[in-house]
N, C-alpha and C positions, 0 to 999 in steps of 0.2 A: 454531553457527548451524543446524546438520542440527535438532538436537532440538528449535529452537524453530520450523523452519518444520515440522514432524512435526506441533507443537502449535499452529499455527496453521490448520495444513491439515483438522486433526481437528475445528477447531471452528468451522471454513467448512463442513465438510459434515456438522456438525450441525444447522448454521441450514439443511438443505438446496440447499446451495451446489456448487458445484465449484470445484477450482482450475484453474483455466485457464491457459493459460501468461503470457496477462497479467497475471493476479493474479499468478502467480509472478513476473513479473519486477520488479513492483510492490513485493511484496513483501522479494526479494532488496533489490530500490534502500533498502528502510526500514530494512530489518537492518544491513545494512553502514551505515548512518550512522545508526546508533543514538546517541541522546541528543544531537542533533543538531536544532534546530526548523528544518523544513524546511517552507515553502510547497505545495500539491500542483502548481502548476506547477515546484519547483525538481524535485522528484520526478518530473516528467512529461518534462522536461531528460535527467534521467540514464536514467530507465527507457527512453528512446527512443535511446539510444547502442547499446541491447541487443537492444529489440525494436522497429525502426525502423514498424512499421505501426499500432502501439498511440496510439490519439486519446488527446486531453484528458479528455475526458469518460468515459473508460475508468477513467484512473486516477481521476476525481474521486469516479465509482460505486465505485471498489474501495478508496479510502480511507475512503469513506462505511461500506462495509461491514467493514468493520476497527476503525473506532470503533462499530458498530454493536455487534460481537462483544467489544468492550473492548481489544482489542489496542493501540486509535492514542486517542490522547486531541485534542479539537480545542482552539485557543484562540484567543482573540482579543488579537493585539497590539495593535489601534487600529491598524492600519498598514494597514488596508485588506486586507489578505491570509489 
């Protein structure tokens, strides 16, 4: 998990980004439940166990930029989510 948030982290601040601890923790929630389709509220759930200050709209902007950089893939179930 080190070496993929290494290479995660390398190509957030390629796009001229930073990781901040919210994308960090955002991140961590994504890794640990890898292959896993998670909503960005179930993610915004667990990522706020850890970093209780971090909004919605934090993680919405940092999964945004995650499928931005090809990391996160988005889909539509038809389920509204």
């Amino acid at each position: 998990m080190v070496n993929e948030m290494n290479r995660i982290k390398a190509m957030i601040k390629a796009k001229g980004f930073k990781l901040t601890p919210q994308r960090r923790a955002t991140i961590d929630v994504i890794l640990k439940n890898e292959g896993k389709h998670m909503s960005t509220e179930e993610v915004y759930v667990e990522v706020k166990k850890s970093c209780p200050e971090i909004g919605l709209a934090t993680v919405y902007r940092t999964m945004m930029l995650l499928e931005e950089i090809g990391v996160l893939q988005k889909h539509n179930f038809d389920d509204g989510r």
